[in-house]
Jmol script that loads the backbone (N, CA, C; Angstrom):
load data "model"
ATOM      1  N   UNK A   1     -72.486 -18.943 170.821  1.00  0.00           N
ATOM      2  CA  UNK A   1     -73.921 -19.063 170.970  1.00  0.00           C
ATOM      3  C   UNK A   1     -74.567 -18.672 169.643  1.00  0.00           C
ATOM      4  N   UNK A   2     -75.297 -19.422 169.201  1.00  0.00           N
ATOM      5  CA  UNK A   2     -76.266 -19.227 168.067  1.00  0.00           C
ATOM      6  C   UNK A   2     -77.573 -19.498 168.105  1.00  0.00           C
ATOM      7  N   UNK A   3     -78.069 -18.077 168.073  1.00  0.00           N
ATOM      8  CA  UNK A   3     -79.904 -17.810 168.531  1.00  0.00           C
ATOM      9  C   UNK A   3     -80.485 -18.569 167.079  1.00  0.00           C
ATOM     10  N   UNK A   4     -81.785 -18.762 167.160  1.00  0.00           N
ATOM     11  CA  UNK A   4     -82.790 -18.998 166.167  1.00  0.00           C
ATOM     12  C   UNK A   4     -83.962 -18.842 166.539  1.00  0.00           C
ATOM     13  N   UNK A   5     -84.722 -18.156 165.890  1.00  0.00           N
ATOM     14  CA  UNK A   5     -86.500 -17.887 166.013  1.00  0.00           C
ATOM     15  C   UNK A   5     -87.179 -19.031 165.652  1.00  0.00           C
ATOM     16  N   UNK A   6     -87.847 -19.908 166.738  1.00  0.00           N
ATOM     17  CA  UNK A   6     -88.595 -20.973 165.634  1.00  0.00           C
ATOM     18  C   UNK A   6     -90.161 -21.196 166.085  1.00  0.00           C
ATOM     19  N   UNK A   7     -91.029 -21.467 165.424  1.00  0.00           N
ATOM     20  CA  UNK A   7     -92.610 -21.900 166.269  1.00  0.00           C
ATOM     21  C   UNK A   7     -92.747 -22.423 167.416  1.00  0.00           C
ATOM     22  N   UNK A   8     -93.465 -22.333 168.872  1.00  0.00           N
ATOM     23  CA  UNK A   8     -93.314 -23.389 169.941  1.00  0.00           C
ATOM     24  C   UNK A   8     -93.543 -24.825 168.967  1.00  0.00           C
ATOM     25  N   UNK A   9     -92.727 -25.760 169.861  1.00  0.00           N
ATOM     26  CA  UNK A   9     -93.017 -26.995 169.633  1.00  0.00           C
ATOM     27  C   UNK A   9     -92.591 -27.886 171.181  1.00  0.00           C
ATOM     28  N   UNK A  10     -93.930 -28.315 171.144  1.00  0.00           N
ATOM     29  CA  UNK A  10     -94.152 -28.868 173.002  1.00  0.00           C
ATOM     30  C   UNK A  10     -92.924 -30.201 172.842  1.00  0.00           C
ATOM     31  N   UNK A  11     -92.693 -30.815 171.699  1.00  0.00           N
ATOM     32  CA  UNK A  11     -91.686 -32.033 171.746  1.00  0.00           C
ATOM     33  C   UNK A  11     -90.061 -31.345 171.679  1.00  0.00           C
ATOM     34  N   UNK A  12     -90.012 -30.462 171.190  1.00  0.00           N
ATOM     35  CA  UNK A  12     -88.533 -29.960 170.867  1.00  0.00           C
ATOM     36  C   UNK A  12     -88.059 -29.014 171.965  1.00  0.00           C
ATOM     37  N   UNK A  13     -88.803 -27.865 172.679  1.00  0.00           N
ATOM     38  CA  UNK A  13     -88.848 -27.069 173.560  1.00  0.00           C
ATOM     39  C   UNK A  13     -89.327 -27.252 174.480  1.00  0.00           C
ATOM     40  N   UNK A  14     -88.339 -27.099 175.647  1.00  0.00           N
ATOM     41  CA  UNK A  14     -88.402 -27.123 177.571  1.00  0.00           C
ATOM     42  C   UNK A  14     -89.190 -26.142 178.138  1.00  0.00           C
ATOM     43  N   UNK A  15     -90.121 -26.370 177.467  1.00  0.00           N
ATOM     44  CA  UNK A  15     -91.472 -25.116 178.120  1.00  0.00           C
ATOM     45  C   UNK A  15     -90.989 -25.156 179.525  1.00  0.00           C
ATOM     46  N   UNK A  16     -91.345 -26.181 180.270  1.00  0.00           N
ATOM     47  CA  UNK A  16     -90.853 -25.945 182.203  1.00  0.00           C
ATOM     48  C   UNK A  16     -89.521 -25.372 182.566  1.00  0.00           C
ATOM     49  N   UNK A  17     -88.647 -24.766 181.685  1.00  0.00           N
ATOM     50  CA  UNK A  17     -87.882 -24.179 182.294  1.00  0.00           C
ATOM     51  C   UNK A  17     -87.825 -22.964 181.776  1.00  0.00           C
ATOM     52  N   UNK A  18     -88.507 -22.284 180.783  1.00  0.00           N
ATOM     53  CA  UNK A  18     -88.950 -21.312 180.699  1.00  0.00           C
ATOM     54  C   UNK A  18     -89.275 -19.971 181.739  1.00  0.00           C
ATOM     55  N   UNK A  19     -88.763 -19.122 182.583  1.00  0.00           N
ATOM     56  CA  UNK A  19     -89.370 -18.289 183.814  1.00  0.00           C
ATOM     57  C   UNK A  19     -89.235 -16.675 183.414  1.00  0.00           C
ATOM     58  N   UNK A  20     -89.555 -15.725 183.240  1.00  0.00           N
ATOM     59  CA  UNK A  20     -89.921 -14.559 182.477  1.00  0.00           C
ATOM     60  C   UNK A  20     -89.971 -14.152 183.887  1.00  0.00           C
ATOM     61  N   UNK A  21     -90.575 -14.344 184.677  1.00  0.00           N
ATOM     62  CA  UNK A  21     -90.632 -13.565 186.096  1.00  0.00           C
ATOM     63  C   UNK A  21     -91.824 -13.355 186.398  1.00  0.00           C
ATOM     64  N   UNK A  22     -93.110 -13.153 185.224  1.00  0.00           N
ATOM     65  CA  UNK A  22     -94.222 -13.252 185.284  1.00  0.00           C
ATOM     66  C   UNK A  22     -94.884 -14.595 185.115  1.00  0.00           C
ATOM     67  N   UNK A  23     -95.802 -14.351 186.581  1.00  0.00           N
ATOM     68  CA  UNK A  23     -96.373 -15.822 186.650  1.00  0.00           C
ATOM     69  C   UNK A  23     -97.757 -16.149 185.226  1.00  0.00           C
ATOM     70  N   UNK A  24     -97.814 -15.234 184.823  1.00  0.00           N
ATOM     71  CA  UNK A  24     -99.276 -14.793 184.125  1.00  0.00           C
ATOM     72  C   UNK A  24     -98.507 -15.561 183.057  1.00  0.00           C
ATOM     73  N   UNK A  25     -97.376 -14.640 182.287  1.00  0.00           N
ATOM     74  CA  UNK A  25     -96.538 -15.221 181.069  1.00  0.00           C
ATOM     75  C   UNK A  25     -96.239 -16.718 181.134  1.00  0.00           C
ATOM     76  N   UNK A  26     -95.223 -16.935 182.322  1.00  0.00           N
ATOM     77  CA  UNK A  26     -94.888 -18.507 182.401  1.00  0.00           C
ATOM     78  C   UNK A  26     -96.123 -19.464 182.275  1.00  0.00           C
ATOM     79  N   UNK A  27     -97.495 -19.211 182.907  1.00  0.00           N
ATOM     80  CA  UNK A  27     -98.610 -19.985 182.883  1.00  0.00           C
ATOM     81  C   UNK A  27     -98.819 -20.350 181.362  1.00  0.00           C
ATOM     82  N   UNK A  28     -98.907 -19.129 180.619  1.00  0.00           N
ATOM     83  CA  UNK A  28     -99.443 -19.076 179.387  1.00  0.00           C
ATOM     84  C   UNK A  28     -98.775 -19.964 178.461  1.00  0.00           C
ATOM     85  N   UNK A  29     -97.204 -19.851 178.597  1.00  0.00           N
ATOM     86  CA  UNK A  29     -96.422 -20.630 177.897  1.00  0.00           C
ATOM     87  C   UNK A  29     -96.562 -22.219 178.464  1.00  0.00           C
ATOM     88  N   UNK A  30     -96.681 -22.468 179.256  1.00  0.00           N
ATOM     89  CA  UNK A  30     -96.479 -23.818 180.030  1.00  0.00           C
ATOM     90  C   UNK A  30     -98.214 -24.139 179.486  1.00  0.00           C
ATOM     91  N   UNK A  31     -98.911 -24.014 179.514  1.00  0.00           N
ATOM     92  CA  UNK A  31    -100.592 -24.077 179.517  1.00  0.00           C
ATOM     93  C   UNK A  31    -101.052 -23.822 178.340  1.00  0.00           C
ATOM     94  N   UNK A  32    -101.573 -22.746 177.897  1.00  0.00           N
ATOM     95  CA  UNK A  32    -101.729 -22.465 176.785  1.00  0.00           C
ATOM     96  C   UNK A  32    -101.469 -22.406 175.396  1.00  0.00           C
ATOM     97  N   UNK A  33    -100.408 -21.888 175.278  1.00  0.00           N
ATOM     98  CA  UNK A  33     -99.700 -21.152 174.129  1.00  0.00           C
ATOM     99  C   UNK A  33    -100.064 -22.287 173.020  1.00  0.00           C
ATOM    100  N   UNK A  34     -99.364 -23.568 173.416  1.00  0.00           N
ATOM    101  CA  UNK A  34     -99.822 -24.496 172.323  1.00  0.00           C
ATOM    102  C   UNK A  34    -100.946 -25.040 171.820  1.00  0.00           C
ATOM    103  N   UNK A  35    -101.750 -25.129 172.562  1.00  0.00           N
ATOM    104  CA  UNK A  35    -103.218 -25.325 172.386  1.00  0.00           C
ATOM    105  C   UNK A  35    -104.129 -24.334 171.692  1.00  0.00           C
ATOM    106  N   UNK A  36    -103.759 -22.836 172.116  1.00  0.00           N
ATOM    107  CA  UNK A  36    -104.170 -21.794 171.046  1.00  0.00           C
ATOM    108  C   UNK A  36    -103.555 -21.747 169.955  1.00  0.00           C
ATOM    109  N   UNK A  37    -102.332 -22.210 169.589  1.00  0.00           N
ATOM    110  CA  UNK A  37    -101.541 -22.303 167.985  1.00  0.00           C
ATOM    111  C   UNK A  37    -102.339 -23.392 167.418  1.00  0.00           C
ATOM    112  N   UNK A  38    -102.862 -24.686 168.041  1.00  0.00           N
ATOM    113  CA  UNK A  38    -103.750 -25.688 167.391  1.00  0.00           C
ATOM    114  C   UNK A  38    -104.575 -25.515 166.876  1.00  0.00           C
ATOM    115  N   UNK A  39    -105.338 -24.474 167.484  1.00  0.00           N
ATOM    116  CA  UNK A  39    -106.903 -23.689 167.316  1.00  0.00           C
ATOM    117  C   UNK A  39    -106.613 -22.197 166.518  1.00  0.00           C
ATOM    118  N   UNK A  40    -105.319 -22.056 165.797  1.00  0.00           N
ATOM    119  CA  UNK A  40    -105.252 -21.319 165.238  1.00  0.00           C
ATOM    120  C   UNK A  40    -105.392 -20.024 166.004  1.00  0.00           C
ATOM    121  N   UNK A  41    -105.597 -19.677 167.150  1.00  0.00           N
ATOM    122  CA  UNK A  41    -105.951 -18.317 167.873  1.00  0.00           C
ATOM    123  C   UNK A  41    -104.505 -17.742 167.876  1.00  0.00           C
ATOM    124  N   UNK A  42    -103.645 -17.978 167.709  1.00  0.00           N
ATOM    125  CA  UNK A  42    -101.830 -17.488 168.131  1.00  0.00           C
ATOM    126  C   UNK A  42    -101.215 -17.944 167.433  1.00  0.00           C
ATOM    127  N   UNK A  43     -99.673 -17.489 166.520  1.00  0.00           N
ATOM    128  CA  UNK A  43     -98.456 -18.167 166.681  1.00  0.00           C
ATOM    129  C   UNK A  43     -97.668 -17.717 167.514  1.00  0.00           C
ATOM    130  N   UNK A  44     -97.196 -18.670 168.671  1.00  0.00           N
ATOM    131  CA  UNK A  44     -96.132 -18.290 169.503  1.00  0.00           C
ATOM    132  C   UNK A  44     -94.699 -18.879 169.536  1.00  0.00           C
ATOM    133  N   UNK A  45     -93.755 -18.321 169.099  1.00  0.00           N
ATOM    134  CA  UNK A  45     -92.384 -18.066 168.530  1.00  0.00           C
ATOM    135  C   UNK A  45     -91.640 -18.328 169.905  1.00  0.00           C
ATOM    136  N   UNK A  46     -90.758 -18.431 169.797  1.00  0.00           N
ATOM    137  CA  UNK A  46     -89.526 -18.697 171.003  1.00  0.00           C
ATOM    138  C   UNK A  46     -87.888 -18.317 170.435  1.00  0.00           C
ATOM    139  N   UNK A  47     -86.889 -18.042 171.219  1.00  0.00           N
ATOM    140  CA  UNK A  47     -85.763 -17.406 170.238  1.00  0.00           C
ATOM    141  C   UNK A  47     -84.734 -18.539 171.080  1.00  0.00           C
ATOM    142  N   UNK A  48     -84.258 -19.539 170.767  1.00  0.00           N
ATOM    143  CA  UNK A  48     -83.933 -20.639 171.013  1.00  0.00           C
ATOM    144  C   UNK A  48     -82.179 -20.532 170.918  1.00  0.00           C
ATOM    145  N   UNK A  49     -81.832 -21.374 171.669  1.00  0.00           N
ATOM    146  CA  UNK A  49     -80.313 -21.511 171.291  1.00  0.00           C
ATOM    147  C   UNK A  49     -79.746 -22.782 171.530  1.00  0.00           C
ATOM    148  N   UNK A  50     -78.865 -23.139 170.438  1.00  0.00           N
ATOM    149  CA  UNK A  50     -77.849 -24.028 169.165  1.00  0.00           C
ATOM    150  C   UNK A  50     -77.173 -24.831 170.792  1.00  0.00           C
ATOM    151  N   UNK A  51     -76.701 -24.049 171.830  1.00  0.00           N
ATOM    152  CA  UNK A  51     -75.652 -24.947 172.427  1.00  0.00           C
ATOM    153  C   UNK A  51     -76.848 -25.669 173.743  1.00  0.00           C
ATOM    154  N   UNK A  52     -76.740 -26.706 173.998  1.00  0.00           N
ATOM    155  CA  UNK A  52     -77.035 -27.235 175.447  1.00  0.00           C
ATOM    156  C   UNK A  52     -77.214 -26.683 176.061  1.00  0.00           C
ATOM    157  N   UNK A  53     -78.062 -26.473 177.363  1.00  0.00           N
ATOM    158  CA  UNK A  53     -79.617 -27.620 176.867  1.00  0.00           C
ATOM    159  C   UNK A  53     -80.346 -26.352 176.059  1.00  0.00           C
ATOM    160  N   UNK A  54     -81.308 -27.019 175.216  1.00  0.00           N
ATOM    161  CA  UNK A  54     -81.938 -26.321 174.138  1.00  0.00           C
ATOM    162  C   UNK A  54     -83.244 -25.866 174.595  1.00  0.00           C
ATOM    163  N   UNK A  55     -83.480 -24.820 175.044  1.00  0.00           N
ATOM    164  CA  UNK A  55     -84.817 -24.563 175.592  1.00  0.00           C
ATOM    165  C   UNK A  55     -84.992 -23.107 175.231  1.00  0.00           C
ATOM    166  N   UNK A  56     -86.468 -22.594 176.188  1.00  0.00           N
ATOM    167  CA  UNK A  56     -86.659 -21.247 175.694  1.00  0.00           C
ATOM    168  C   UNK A  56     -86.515 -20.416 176.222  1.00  0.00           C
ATOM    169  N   UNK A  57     -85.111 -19.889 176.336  1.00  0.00           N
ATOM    170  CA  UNK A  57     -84.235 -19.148 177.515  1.00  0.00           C
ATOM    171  C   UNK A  57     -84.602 -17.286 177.284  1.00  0.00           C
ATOM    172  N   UNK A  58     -84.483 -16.924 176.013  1.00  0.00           N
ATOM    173  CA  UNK A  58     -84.374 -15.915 176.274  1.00  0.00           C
ATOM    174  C   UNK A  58     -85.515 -14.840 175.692  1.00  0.00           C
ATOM    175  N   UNK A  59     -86.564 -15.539 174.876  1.00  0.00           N
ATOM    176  CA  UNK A  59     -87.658 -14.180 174.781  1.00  0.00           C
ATOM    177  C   UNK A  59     -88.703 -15.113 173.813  1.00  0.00           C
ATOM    178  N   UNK A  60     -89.936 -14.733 173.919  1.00  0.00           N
ATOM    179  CA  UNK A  60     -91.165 -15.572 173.973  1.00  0.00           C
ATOM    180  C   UNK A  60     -92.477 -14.734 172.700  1.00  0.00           C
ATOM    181  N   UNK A  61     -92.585 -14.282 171.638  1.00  0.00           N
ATOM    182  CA  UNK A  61     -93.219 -13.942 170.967  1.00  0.00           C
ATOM    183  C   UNK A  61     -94.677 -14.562 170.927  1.00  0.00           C
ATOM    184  N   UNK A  62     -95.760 -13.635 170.738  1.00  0.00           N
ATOM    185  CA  UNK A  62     -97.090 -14.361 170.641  1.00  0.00           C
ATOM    186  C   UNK A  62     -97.713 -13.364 169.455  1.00  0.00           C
ATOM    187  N   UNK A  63     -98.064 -13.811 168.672  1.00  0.00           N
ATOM    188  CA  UNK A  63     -98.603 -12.985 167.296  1.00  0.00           C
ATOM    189  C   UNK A  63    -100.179 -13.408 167.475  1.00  0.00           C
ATOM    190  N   UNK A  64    -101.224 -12.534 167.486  1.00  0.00           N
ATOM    191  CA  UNK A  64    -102.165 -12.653 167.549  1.00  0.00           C
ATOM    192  C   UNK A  64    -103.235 -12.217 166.338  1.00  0.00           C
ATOM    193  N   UNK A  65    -104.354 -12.423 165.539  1.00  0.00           N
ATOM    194  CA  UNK A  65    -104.662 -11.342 164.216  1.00  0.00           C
ATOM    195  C   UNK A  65    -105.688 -10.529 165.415  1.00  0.00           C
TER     196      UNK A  65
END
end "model"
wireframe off; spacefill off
backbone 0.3
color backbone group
């Protein structure tokens, strides 16, 4: 397994399978997150992994100023 930190990107990353356990978090990522990185309000990061299927399994960063 080989992790990588990279920017959300709604074409490359399986936002819908994303589940944190919090409905508040999952909303944000599924809904938001990208639309506030557009508008500059956030960068939100994802820690991604190299093997099949490629999604955002294991931890969800949001940098705010």
């Amino acid at each position: 397994m080989t992790l990588r930190l990279e920017p959300l990107d709604k074409k490359s990353h399986d936002r819908k399978s994303f589940d944190c356990g919090l409905e508040r978090v999952n909303e944000f990522l599924w809904r938001e997150a990208r639309n506030q990185m557009d508008k500059k309000i956030n960068r939100t990061w994802v820690l991604v992994d190299d093997e099949p299927p490629m999604c955002c399994r294991l931890r969800l960063w949001v940098i705010s100023p």
